[in-house]
C-alpha positions in Angstrom: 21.0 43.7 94.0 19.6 40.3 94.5 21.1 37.9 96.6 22.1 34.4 95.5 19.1 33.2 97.3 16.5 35.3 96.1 17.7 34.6 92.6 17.0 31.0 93.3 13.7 31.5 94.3 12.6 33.6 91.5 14.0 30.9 89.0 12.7 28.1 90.5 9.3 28.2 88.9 10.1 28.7 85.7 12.9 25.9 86.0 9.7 23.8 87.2 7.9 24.8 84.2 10.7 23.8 81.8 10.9 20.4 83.4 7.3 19.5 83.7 6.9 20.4 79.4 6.8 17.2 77.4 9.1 16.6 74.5 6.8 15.3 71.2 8.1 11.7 70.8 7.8 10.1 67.4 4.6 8.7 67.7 3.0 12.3 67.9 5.1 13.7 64.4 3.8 10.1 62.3 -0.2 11.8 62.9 1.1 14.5 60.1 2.7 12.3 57.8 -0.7 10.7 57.0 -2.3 14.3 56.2 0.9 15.1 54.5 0.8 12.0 51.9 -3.0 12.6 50.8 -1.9 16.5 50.0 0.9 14.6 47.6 -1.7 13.0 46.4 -4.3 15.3 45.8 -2.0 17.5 44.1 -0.7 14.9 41.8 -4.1 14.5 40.6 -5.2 17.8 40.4 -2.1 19.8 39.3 0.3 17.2 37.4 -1.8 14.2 36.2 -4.1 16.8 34.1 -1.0 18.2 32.5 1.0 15.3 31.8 -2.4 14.4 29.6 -2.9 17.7 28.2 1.1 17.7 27.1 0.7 14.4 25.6 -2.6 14.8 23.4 -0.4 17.8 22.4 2.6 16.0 21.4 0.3 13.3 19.8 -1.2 16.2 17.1 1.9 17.7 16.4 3.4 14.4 15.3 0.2 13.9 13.1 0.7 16.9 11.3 0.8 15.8 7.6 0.8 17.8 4.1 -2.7 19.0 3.7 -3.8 19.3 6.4 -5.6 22.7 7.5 -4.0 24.5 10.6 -4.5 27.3 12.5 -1.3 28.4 14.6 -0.8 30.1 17.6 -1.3 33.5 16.5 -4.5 32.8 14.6 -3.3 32.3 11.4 -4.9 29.5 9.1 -3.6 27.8 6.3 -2.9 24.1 4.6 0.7 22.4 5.2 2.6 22.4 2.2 5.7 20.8 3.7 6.6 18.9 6.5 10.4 19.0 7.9 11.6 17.7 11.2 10.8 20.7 13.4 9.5 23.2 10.9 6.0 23.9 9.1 5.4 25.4 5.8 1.9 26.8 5.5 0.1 28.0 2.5 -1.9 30.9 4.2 -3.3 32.5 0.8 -2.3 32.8 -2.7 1.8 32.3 -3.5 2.2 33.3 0.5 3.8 30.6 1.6 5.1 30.6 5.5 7.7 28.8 7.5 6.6 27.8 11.0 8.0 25.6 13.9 6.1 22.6 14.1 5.4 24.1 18.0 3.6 27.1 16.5 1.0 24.7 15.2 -2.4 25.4 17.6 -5.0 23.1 16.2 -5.5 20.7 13.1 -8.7 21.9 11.6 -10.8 18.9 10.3 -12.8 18.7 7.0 -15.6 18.3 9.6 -14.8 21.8 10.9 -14.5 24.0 7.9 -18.6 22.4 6.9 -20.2 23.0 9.9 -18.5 27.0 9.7 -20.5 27.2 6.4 -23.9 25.3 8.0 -23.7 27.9 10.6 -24.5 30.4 8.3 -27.4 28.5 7.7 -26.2 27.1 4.8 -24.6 30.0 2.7 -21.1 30.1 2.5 -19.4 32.8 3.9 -18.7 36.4 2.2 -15.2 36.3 1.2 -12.9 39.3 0.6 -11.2 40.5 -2.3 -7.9 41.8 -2.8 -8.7 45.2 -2.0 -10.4 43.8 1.2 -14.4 44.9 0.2 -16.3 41.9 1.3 -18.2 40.3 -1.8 -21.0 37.3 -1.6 -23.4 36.7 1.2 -26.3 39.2 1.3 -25.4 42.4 2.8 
């Protein structure tokens, strides 16, 4: 067993070490903050700012939806807005098929400008529609 003395000695280096460390004073910590406040920034502009826009330009055509206007909703369907109501849709999607839809369901408003260029992309020719028993008819085929 060690003697008091020899105990000493051993711990007196490491109780040298522990005085001679320095303690970070406050000085030291305030070189993070700056680094810290330009990651708040940069992730206000890259993460939030771009979705506060996006939700807004989204809230902005929902409120314009109007009776007649084409639509296509979230699940691809397409049809023109019969009736408007506070938080629901009806869309006309065909002949006598008339849907109800919440006004969130809505995806995109398709312009007049959108539904001429589909038929100018076929380079000029309207598209072939399809009959009730689903066999397309029209364009040459």
């Amino acid at each position: 067993m060690l003697s008091a003395t020899a105990l000493i000695q051993l711990l007196s280096p490491a109780a040298l070490l522990l005085q001679q460390e320095e303690v970070p004073t406050a000085s030291e910590g305030m070189n993070f903050m700056p680094l810290m406040l330009m990651l708040i920034v940069l992730f206000y502009f890259v993460m939030i700012r771009p979705e506060n826009k996006q939700r807004k330009k989204r809230e902005a055509l929902l409120a314009a939806v109007k009776k007649g206007d084409r639509v296509m909703t979230t699940g691809g369907m397409l049809g023109t807005v019969v009736l408007v109501h506070d938080d629901e849709v009806t869309i006309e999607a065909g002949k006598n098929a008339r849907l109800r839809f919440k006004r969130f369901a809505i995806q995109n408003i398709l312009d007049a400008e959108e539904s001429s260029t589909g038929s100018e992309k076929n380079g000029g020719k309207e598209s072939p529609a399809v009959t009730e028993k689903g066999a397309r008819t029209g364009a040459a085929e």
